[in-house]
C-alpha positions in Angstrom: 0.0 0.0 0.0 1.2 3.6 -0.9 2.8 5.1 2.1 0.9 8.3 1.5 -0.7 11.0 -0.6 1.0 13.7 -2.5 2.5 16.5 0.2 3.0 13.7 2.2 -0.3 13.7 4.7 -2.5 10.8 4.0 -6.3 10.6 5.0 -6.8 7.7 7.6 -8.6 4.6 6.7 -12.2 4.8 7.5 -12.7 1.7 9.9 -13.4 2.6 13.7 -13.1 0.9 16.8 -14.8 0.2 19.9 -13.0 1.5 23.0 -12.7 -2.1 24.1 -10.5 -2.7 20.9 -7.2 -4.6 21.3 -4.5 -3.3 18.9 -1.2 -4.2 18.4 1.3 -6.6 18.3 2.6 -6.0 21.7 -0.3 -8.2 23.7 -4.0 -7.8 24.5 -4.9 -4.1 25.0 -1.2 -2.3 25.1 -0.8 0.0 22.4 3.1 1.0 21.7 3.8 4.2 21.0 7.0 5.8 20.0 8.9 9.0 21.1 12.8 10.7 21.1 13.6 10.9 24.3 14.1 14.9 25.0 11.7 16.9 27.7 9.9 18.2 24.9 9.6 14.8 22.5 7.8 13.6 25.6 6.0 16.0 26.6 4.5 16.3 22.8 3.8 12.8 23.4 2.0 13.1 27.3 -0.3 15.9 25.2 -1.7 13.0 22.2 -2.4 10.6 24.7 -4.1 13.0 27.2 -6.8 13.1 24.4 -6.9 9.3 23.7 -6.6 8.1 27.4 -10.3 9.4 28.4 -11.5 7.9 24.9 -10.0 4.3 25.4 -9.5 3.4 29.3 -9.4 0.2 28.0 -5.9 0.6 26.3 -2.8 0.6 28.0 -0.8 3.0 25.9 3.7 2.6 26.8 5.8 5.1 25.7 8.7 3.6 24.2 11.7 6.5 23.6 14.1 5.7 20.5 17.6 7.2 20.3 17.7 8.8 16.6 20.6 10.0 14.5 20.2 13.4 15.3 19.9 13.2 18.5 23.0 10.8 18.8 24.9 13.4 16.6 24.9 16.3 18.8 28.1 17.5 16.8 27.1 17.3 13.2 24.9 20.3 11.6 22.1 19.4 10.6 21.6 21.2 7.2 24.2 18.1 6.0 22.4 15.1 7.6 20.0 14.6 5.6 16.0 14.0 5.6 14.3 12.7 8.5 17.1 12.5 10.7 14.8 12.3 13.9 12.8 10.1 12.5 14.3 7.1 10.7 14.7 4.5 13.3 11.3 5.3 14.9 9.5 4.7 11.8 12.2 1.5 11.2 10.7 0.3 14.2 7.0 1.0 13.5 7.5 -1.2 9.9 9.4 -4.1 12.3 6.0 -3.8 14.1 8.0 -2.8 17.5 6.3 -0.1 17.7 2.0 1.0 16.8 2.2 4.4 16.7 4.7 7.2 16.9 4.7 10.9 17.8 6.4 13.4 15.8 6.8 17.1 15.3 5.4 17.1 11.6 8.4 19.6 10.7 11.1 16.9 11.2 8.8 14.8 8.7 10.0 14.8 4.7 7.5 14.8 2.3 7.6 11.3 0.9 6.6 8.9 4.2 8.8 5.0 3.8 6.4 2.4 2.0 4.2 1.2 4.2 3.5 4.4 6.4 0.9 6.8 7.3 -0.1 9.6 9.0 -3.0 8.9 10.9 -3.7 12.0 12.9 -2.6 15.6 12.7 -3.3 17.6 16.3 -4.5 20.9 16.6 -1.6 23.3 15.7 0.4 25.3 18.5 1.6 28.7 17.4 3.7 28.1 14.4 5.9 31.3 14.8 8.6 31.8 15.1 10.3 33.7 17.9 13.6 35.5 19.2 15.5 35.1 22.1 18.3 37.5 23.3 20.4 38.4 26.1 19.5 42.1 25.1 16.0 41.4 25.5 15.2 43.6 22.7 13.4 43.6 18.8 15.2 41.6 15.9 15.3 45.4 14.7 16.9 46.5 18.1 19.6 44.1 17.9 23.6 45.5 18.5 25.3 45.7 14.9 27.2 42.3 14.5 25.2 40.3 17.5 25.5 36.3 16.6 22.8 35.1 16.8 22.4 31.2 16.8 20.3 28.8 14.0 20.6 25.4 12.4 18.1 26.2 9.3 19.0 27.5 6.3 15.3 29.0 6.6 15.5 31.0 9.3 19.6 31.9 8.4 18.5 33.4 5.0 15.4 35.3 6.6 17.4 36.5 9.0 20.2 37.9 6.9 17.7 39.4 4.6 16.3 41.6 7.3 19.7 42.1 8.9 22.5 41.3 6.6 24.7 42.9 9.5 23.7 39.9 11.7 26.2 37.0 12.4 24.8 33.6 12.6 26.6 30.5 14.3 25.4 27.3 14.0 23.6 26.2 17.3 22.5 22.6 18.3 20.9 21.2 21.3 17.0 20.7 23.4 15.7 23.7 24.0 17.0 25.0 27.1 20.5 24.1 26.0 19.8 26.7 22.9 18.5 29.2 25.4 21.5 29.1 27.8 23.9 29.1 24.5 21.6 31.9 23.2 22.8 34.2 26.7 26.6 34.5 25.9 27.7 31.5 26.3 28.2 30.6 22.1 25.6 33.3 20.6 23.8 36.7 21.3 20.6 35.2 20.5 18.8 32.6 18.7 15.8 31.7 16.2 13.7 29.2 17.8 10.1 27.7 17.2 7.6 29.7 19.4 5.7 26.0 19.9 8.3 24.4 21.4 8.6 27.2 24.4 4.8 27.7 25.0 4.7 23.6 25.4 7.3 23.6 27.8 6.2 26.9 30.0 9.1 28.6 28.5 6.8 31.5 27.0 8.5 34.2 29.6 12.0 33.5 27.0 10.8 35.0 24.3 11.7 38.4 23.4 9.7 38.4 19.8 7.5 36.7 18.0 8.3 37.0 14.3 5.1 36.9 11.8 4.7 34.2 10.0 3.6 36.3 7.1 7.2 37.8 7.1 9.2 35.1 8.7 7.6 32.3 6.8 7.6 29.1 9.1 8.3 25.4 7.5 5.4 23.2 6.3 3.9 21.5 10.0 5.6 23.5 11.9 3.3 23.8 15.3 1.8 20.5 14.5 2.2 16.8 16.2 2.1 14.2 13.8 0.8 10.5 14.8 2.3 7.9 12.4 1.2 4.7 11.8 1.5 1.5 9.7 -0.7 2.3 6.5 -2.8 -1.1 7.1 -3.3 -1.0 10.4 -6.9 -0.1 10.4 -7.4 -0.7 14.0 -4.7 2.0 15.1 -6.2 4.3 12.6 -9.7 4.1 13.8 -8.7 4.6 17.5 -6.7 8.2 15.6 -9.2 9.2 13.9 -11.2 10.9 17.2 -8.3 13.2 17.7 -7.3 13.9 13.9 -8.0 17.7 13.0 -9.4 18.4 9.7 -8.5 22.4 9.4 -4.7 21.3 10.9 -4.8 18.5 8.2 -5.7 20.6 5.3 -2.9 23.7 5.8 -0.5 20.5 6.6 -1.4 19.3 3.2 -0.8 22.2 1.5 2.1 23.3 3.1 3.7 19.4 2.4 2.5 19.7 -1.1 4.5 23.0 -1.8 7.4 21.5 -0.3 7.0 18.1 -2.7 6.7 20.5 -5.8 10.1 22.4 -5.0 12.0 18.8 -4.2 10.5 17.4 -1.6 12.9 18.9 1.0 15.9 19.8 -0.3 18.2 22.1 1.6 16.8 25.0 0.0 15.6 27.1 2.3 12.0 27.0 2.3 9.0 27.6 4.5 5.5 27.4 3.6 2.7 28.5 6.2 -1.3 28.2 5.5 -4.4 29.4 7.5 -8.2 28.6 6.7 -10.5 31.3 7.0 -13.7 29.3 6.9 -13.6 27.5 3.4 -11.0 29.3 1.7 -7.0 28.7 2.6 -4.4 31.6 2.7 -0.8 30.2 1.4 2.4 32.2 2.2 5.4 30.4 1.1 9.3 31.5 0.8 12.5 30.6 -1.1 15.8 32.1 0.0 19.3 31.6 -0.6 21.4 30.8 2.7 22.8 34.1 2.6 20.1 35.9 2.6 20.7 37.7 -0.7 18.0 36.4 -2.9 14.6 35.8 -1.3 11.0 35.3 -2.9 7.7 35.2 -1.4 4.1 34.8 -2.7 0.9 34.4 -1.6 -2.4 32.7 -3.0 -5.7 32.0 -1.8 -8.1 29.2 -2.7 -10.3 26.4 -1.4 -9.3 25.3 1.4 -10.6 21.6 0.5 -8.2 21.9 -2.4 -4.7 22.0 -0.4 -3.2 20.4 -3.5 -4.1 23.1 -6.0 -3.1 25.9 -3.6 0.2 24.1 -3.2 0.4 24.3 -7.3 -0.6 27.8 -7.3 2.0 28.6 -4.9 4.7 26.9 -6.4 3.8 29.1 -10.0 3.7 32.3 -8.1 7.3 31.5 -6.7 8.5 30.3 -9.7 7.2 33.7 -11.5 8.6 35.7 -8.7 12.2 34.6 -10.3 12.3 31.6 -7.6 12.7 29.0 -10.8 16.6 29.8 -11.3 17.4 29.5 -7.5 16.2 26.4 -7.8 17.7 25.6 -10.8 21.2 26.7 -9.4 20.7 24.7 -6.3 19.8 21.4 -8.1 22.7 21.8 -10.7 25.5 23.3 -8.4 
């Protein structure tokens, strides 16, 4: 069975199941599910099974933390390792059938899911902004001539440097609170971090700006937990589908979609945020160079049942906007 639709979010199956269901391959009623094992990995987690412990007392749902190879490559930057690099051996073990489920943060998801996969559920999105932090406590405007300022993305390094060429960024790696105390002067001035990420963990008191996402464009999912699951396991997909969010799924969808057209998440940098308004879907979406010295943005609106067209509009507008030969250029370098 196809792993998943185009832009890489698949509808579940339609089959339900009665609270007294026993899923699984890991004994009568225990449902496996599968994390990373940082304070906000599990946390993340804690929040998807707070909505599907009241619905199934019945199941016995174990968290099960897997060691990935970004998180075992604390070292490496992770512009040059590659897709899914916190992901992998979750979904490895999923296919072995270790696992039933798995939580991710639908941002460290590529576009194309391994044969075999799905995502079942897509929660409720968190604030996908994203924000600054700094020992200055001040405005990305405000900042001191030259202050580093601490990122792994080539998104948010090329939409920084367009608004403040004068900026230094330095690679930066770590959880969360080890980028906040490296973001006080111990490596950097400041950093770029997701605004979800802090709010989850009570963090919110960090940040010293939140950066619009209409200007500083988010990645596709980024805000958004992501419950994976074998494709053909109908049972695990009918206990998901009671927390699966329809508006979340369709901006996912388009967002993923845009992402697919460009190539399916290359190291471009990229980001691609869209918001329903009733049933019509607004699509920003960015393409930079690392440096910052040649960035394009667009935005379209259509249905917002038709994520896939949006995605297509998008990626034309971009395209139009001169995006094509930065593209171009990165695929042929």
């Amino acid at each position: 069975m196809a792993a998943a639709n185009e832009g890489g979010v698949e509808s579940p199956p339609t089959p339900g199941v009665s609270a007294g269901a026993k899923p699984g391959r890991g004994g009568p009623d225990i449902v496996r599910v599968g994390t990373r094992a940082s304070a906000l990995a599990r946390l993340q987690t804690d929040l998807v099974l707070e909505r599907l412990r009241p619905l199934y007392p019945d199941l016995d749902f174990q968290v099960v933390t897997v060691t990935t190879h970004g998180d075992a490559n604390q070292a490496a930057p992770l512009a040059g390792m590659g897709l899914g690099v916190f992901v992998k051996e979750i979904e490895q073990q999923l296919i072995d059938g270790r696992l039933d489920m798995a939580v991710h943060s639908l941002k460290d998801m590529p576009t194309l899911l391994p044969e075999g996969l799905g995502l079942a559920a897509l929660l409720p999105r968190e604030d996908p902004r994203d924000v600054l932090v700094n020992r200055f406590g001040c405005r990305l405007e405000d900042l001191p001539q030259g202050a580093l300022i601490g990122t792994s993305s080539p998104r948010r390094q090329s939409q920084l440097l367009s608004s403040r060429p004068d900026l230094t960024v330095v690679p930066i790696r770590g959880n969360v609170e080890t980028r906040l105390r490296k973001s006080e002067g111990e490596e950097c001035d400041g950093a770029i971090l997701a605004a979800a990420g802090l709010l989850r963990l009570g963090l919110a008191d960090q940040v010293t700006e939140y950066l619009s996402p209409q200007t500083f464009v988010p990645p596709p999912g980024q805000g958004i937990l992501a419950v994976e699951t074998r494709a053909d396991d109908d049972r695990m997909a009918g206990i998901l589908r009671a927390v699966d969010h329809a508006a979340t799924r369709y901006a996912a969808t388009a967002e993923r979609a845009f992402l697919e057209r460009l190539c399916g998440g290359c190291q471009v940098p990229v980001g691609a945020y869209a918001q329903s308004d009733a049933d019509l879907m607004n699509l920003t979406v960015f393409l930079g160079s690392p440096d910052g010295k040649q960035t394009f943005q667009a935005k379209v609106r259509g249905l917002t049942r038709s994520p896939h067209q949006l995605a297509a509009d998008a990626h034309l507008a971009i395209v139009e906007r001169g995006g094509g030969t930065l593209l171009a250029n990165a695929s042929n370098p």
